[in-house]
C-alpha positions in Angstrom: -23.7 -10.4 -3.1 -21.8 -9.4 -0.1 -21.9 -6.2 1.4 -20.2 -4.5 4.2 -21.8 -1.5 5.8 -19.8 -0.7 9.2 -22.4 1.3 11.7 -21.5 2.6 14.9 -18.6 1.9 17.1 -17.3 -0.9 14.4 -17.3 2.0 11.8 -15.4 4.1 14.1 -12.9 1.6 15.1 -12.4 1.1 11.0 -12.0 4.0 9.8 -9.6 4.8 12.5 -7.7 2.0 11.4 -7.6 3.4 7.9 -6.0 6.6 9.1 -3.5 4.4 11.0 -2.6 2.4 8.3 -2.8 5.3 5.9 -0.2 7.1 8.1 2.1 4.4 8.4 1.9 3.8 4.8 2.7 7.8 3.5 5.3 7.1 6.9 6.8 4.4 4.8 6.9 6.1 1.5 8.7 9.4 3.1 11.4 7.2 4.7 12.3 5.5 0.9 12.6 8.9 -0.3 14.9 10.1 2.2 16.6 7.0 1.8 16.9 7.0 -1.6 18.4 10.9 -1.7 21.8 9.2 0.2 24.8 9.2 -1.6 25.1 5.6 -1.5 21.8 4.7 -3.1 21.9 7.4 -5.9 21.4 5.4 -9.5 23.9 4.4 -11.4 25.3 7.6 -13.0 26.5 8.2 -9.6 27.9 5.2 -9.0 30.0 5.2 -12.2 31.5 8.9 -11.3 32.1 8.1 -7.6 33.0 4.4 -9.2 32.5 2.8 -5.6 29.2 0.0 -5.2 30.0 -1.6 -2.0 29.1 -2.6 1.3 27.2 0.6 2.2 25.6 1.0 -1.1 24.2 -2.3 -1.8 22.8 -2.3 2.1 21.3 1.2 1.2 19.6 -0.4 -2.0 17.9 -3.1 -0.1 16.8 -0.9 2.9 15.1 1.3 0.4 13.8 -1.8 -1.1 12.3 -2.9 1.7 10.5 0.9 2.5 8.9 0.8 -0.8 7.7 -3.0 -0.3 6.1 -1.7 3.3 4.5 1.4 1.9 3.1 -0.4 -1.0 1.7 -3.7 1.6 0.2 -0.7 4.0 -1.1 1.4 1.3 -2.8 -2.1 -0.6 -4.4 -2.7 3.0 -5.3 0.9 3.1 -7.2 1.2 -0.2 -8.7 -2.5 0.3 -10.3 -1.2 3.8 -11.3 2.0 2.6 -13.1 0.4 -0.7 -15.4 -1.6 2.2 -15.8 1.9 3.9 -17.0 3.1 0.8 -20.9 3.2 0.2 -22.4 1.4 -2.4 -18.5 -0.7 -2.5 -19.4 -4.3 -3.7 -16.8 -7.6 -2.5 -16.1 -9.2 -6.3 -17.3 -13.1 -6.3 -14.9 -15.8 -7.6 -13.1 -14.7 -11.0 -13.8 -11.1 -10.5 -16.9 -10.6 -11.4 -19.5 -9.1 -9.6 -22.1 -11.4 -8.2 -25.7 -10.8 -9.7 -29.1 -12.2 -10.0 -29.4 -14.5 -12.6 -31.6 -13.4 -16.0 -34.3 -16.8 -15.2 -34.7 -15.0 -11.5 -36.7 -11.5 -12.9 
């Protein structure tokens, strides 16, 4: 079984790398919502009343896009380094499965 249990100045420099990437992350997901209340990447209804999808709007789309993809990579990394930062948190093994002593080793 592996086990990680930060002590000290490693726990410290951890955790305050969780509130970094945490930041960045919610930092991420406020910039796709400010992006996506711009004219030019409202949904489709929009689109169909204003009828324009051009240039600006399809550039829009993709920069929103790509502030989702961020805030979802940074919050993943987030949640991943705060599950070893939480006590009694357990690595999984190969296949997902926790390892365990075997029933011939009691």
């Amino acid at each position: 079984m592996t086990t990680l249990i930060a002590q000290g100045p490693v726990d410290v420099n951890v955790r305050g790398l969780l509130d970094r990437l945490q930041a960045r992350a919610d930092n991420a997901y406020c910039d796709y919502i400010g992006l996506c209340r711009r004219d030019e990447c409202l949904g489709w209804e929009a689109k169909v009343e204003k009828q324009i999808f051009g240039e600006a709007e399809l550039k829009a789309h993709k920069d929103a896009a790509e502030k989702l993809g961020r805030h979802r990579a940074l919050q993943e990394a987030a949640n991943l380094l705060h599950e070893l930062l939480t006590p009694n948190a357990q690595l999984q093994g190969p296949g997902g499965s926790l390892p365990g002593p075997a029933a011939s080793d009691s």
